[in-house]
Backbone as CSV, one residue per row, in Angstrom:
resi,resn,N_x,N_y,N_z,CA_x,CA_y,CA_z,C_x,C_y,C_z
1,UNK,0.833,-1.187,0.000,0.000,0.000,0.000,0.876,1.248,0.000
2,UNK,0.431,2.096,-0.599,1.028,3.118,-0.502,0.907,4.642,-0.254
3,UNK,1.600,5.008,0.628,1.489,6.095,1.676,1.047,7.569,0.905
4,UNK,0.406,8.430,1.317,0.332,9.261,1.117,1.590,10.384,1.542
5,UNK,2.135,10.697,0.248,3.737,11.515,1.027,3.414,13.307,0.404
6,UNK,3.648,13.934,1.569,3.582,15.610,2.212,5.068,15.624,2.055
7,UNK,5.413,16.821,0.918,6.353,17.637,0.886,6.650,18.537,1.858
8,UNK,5.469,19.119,2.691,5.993,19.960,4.073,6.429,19.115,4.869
9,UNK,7.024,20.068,5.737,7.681,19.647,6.726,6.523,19.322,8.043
10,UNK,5.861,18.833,8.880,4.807,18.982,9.533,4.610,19.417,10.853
11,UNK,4.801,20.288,12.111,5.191,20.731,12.994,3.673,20.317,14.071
12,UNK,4.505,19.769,15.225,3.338,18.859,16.006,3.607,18.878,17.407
13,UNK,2.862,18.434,18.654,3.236,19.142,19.598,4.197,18.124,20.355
14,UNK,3.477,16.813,20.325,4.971,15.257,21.049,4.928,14.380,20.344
15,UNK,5.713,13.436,20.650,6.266,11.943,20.494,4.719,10.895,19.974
16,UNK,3.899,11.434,20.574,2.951,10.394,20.160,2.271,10.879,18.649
17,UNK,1.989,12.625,18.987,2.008,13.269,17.463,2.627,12.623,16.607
18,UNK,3.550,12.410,16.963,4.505,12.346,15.823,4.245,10.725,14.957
19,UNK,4.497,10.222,15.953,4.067,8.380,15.459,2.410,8.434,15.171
20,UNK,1.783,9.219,15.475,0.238,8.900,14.549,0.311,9.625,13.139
21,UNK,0.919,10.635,12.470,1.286,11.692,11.583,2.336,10.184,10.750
22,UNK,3.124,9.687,11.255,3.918,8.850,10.631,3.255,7.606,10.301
23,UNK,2.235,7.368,10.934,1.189,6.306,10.569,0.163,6.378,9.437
24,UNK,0.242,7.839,9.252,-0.855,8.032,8.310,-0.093,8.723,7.327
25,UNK,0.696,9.677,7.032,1.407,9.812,6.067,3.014,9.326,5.816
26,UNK,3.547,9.811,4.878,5.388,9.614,4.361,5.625,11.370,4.745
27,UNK,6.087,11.260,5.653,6.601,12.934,6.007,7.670,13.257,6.617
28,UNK,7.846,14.103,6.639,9.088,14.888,8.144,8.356,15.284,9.390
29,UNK,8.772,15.611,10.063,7.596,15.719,11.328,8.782,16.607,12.369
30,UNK,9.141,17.527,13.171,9.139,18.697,13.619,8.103,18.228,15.279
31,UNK,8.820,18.189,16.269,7.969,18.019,17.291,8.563,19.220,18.171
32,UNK,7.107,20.017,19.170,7.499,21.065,19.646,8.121,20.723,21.138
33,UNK,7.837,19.819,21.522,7.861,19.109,22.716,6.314,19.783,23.401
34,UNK,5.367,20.657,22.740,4.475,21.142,24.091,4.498,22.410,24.297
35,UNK,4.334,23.177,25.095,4.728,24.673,25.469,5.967,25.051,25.152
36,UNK,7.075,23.933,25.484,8.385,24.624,26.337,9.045,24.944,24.740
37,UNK,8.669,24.024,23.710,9.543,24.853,22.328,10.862,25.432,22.654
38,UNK,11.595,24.444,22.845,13.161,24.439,23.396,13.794,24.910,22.092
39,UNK,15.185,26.012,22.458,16.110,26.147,21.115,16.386,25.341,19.955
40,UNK,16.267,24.291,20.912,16.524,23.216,19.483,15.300,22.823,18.592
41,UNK,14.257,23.074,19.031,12.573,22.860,17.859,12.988,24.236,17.580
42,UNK,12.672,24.970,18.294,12.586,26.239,17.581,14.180,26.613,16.311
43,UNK,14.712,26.156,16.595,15.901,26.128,15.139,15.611,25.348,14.194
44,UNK,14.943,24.398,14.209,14.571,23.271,13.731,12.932,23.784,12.676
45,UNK,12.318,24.214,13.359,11.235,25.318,12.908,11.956,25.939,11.888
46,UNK,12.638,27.414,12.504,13.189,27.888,11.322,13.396,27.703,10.497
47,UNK,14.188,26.571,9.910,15.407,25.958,9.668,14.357,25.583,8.054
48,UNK,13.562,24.655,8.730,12.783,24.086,7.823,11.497,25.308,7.194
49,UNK,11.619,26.406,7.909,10.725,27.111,7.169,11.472,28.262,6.267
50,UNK,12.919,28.185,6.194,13.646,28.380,4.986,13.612,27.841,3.842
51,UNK,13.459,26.472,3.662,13.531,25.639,2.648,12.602,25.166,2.268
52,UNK,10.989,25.401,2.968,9.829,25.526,2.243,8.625,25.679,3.091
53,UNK,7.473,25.407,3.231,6.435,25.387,4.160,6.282,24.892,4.828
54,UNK,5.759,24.933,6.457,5.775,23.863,6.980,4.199,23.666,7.561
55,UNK,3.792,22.355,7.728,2.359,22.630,8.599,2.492,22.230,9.207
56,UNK,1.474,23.212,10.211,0.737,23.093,12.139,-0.092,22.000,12.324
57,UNK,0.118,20.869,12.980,-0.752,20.286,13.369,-0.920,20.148,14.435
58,UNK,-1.678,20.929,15.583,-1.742,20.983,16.584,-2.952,20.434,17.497
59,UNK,-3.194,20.105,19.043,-4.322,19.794,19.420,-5.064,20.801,19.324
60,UNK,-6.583,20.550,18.856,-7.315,21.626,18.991,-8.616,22.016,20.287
61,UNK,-6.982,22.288,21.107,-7.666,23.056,22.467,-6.671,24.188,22.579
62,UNK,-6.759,25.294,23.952,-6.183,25.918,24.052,-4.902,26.320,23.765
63,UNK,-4.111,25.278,24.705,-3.000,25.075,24.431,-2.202,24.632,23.103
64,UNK,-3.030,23.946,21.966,-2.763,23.785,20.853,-2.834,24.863,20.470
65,UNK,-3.770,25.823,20.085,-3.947,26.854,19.462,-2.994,27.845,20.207
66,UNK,-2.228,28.069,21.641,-1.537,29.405,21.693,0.134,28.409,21.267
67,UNK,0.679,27.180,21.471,1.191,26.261,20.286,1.104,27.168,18.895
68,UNK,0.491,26.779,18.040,0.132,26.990,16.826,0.545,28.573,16.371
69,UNK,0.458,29.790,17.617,0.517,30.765,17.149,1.720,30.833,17.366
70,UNK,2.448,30.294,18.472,3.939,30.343,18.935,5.304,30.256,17.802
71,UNK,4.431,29.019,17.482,5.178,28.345,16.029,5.007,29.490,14.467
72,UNK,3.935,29.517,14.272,3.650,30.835,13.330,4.402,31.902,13.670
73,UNK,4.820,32.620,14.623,5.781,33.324,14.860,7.090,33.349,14.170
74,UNK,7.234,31.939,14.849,8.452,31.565,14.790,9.048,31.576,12.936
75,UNK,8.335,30.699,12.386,8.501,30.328,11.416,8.131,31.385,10.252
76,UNK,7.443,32.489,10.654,6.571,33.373,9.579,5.354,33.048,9.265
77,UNK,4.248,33.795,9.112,3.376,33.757,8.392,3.321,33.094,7.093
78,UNK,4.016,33.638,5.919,4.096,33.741,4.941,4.417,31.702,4.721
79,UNK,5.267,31.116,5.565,5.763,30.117,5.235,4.787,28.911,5.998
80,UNK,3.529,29.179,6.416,3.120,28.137,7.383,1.616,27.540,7.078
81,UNK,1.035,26.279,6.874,0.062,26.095,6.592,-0.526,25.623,7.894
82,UNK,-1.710,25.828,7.716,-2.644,25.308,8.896,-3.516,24.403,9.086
83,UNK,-3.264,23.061,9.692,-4.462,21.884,9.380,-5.052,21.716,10.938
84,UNK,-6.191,21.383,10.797,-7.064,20.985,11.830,-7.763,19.895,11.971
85,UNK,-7.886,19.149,13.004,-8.203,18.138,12.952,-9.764,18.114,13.853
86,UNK,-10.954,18.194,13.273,-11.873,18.262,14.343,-12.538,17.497,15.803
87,UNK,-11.998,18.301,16.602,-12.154,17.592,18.022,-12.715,16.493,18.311
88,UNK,-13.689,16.026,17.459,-14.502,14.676,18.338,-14.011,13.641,17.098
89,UNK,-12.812,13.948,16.380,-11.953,12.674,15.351,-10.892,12.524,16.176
90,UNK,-10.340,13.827,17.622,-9.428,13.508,17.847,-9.395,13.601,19.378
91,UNK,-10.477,13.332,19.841,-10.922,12.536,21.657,-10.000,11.442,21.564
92,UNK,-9.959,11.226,22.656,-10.090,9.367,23.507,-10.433,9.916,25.286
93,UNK,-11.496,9.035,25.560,-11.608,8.971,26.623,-11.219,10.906,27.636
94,UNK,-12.046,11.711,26.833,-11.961,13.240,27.218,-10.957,13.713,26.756
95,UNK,-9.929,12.942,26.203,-8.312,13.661,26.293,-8.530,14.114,24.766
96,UNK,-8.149,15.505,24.403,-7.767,15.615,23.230,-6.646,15.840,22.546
97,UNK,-6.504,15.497,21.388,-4.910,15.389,21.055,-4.662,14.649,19.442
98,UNK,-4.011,15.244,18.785,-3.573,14.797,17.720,-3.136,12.961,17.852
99,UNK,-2.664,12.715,18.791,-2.638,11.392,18.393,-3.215,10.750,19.300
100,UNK,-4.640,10.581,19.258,-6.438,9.835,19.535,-6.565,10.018,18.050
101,UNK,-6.092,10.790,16.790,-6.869,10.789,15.677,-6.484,9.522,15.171
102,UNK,-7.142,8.993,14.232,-7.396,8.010,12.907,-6.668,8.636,12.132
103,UNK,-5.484,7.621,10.950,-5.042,8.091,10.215,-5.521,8.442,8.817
104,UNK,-7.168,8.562,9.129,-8.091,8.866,7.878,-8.477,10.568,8.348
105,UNK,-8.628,10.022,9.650,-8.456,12.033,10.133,-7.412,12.933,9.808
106,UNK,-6.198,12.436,10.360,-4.824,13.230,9.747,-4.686,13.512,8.662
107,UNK,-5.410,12.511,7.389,-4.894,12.494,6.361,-5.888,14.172,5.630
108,UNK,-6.945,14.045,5.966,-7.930,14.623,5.247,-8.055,15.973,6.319
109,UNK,-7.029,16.272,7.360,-6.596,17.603,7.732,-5.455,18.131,6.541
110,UNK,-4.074,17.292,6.280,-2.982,17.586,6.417,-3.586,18.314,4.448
111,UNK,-4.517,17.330,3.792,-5.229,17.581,2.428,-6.002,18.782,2.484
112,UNK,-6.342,19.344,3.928,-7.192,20.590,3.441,-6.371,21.844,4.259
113,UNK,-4.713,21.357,4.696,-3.909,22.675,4.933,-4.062,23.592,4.076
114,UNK,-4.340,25.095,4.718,-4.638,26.882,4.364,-3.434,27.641,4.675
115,UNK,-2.955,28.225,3.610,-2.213,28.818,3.717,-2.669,30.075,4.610
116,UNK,-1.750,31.002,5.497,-2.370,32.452,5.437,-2.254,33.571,4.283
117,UNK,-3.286,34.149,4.045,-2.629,35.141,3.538,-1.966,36.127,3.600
118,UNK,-0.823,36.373,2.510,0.116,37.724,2.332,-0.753,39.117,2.621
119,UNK,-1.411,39.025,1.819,-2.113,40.294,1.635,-3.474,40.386,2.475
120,UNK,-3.889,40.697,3.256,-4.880,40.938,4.456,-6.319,41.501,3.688
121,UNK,-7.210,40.772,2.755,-8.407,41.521,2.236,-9.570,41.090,3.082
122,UNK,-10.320,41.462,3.451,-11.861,41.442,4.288,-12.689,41.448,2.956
123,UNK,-12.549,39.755,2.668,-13.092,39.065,2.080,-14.978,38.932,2.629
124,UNK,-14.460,38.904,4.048,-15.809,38.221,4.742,-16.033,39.882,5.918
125,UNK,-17.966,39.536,6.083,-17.593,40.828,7.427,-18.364,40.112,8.416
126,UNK,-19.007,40.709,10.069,-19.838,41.165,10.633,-20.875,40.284,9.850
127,UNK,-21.309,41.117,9.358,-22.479,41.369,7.961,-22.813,39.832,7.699
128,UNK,-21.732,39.024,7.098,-21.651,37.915,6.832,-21.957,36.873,7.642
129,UNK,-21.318,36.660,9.304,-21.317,36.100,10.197,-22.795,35.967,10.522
130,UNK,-23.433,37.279,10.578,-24.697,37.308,10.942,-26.117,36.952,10.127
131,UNK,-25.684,37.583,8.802,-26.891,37.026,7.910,-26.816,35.368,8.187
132,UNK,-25.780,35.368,8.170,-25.553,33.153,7.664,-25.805,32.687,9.216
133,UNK,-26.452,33.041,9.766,-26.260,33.083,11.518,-25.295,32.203,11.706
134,UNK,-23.869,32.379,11.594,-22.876,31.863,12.047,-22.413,32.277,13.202
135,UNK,-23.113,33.758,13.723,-23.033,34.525,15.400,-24.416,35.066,15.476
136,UNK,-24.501,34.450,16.794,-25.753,35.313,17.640,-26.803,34.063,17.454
137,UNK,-26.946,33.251,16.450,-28.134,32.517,16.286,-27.828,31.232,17.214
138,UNK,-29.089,30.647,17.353,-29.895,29.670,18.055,-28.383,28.375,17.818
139,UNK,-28.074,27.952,16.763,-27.372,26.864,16.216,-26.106,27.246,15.684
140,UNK,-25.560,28.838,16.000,-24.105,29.314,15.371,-23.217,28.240,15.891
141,UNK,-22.901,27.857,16.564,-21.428,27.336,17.142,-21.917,25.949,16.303
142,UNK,-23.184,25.166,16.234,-23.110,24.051,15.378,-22.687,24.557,13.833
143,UNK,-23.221,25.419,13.235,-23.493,25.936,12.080,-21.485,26.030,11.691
144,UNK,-21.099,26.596,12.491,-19.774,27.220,12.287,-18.465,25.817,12.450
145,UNK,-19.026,24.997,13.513,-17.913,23.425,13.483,-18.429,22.814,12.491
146,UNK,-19.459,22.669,11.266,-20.251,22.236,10.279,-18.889,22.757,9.132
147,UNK,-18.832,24.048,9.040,-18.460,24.662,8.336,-16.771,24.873,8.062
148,UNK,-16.920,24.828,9.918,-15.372,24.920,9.744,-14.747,23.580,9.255
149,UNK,-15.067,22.305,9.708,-14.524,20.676,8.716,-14.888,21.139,7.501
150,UNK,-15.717,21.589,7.051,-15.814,21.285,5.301,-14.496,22.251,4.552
151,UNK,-14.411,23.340,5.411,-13.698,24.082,4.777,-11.977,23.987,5.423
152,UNK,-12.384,23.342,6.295,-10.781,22.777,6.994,-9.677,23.728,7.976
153,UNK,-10.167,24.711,7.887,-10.432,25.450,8.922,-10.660,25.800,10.821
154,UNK,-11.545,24.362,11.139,-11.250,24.312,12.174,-12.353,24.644,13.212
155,UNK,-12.259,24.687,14.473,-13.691,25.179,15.142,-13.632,26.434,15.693
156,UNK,-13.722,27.556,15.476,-13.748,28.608,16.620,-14.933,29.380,16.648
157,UNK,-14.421,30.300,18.089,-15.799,31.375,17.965,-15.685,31.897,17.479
158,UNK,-16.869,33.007,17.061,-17.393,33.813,15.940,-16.405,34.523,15.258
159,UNK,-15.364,35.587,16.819,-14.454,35.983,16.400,-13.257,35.324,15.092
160,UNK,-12.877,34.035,15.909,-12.062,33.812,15.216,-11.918,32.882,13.988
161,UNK,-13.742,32.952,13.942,-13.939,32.252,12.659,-13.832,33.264,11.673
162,UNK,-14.263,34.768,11.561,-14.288,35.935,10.729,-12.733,35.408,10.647
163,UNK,-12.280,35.467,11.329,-10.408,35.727,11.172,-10.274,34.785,9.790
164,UNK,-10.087,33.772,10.696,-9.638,32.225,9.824,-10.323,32.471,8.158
165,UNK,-11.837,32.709,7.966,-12.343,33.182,6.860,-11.330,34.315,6.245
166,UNK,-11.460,35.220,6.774,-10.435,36.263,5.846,-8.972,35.710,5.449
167,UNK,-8.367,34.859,6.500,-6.927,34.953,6.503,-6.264,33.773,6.122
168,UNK,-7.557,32.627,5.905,-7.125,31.258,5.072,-7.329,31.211,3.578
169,UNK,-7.654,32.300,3.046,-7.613,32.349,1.739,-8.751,31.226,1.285
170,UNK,-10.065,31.761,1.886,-11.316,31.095,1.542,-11.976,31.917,1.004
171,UNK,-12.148,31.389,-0.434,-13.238,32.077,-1.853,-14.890,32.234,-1.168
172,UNK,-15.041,33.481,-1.608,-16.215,33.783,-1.517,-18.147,32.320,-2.088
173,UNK,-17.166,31.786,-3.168,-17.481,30.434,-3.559,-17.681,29.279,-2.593
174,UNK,-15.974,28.896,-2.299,-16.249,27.809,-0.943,-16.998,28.063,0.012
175,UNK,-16.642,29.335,0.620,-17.798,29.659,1.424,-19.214,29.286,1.886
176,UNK,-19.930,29.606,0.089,-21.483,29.710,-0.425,-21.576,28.339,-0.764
177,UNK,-20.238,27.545,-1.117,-20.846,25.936,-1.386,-20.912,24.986,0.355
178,UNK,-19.621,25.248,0.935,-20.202,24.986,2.661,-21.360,25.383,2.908
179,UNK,-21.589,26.693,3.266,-23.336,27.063,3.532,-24.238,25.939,2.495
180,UNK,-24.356,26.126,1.528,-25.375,25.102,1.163,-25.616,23.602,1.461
181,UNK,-24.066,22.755,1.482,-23.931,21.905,2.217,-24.602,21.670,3.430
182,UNK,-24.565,22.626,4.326,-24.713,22.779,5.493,-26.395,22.556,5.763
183,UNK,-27.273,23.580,4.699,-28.528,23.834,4.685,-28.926,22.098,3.855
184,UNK,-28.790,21.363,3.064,-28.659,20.074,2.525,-28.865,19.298,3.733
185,UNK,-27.786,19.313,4.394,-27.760,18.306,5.925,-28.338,18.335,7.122
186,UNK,-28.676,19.803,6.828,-29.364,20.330,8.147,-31.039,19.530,7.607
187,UNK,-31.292,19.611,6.185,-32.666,19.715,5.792,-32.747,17.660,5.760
188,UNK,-31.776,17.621,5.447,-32.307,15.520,5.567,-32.311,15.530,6.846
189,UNK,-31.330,15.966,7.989,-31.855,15.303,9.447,-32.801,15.684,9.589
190,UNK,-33.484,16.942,9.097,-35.225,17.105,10.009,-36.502,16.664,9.399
């Protein structure tokens, strides 16, 4: 059988990251150790975000996500893709964490890594969030983890879903084809 092989480099938070990421793809793999992102990841970061892109695969809880921004720092904007793995692919027993995922989960994060964008356009507004009740409505936070897997993206609040929309270089298109998706699935369960 044969592996699915990632030209990035893949940046992850431990040891167990690392052996589930190696289970499911042919890659390089970059471990942060966790918070502490010792001189030696963090050179190692760099290093590899000279010689081409690298992606975040981080847990998606807190600590993954201030992770994730640590590393983006580190490495640049310009050079870093962002994959997410949605929280209830990557439970066990309450714990969350990149490696509880399935290597059908990893795979179909590491396939829908977003670049950020260079250029900062407010693609999306306010305006947007609210007509699509993606904030303020009855079912936003479902509406928005719906949205955020299809578009790979990820789960956040309102805030930082506007973000991720503007700054993952998501077409006004993908967008409007998630939403419909969304309204499709919403309309067979009821």
């Amino acid at each position: 059988m044969c592996r699915l092989k990632i030209k990035e480099i893949i940046v992850v938070e431990g040891k167990d990251d690392v052996s589930a990421v190696k289970k499911a793809v042919d890659a390089q793999v970059i471990m942060t150790n966790g918070y502490s992102l010792d001189k030696k990841s963090q050179d190692l970061i760099k290093k590899a975000s000279t010689i081409g892109n690298i992606i975040i695969l981080t847990d998606s809880d807190y600590a993954g996500e201030t992770i994730r921004k640590r590393v983006e720092k580190i490495a640049g904007k310009q050079n870093c893709k962002h994959a997410f793995i949605p929280r209830e692919q990557s439970t066990k027993d309450g714990d969350i964490g990149v490696e509880n995922a399935r290597p059908e989960s990893i795979i179909e994060a590491l396939t829908k890594a977003r670049c950020v964008r260079s250029d900062k356009t407010d693609t999306f507004s306010i305006y947007d969030m609210m007509q699509n009740k993606l904030q303020g409505g009855e079912n936003s936070s479902l509406k928005r983890d719906y949205i955020g897997k299809f578009l790979g993206i990820g789960y956040s609040n309102a805030k930082q879903f506007l973000y991720r929309l503007n700054n993952f270089e998501i077409t006004r298109e993908e967008f409007e084809l998630a939403l419909k998706k969304y309204e499709e699935e919403d309309k067979n369960a009821n």
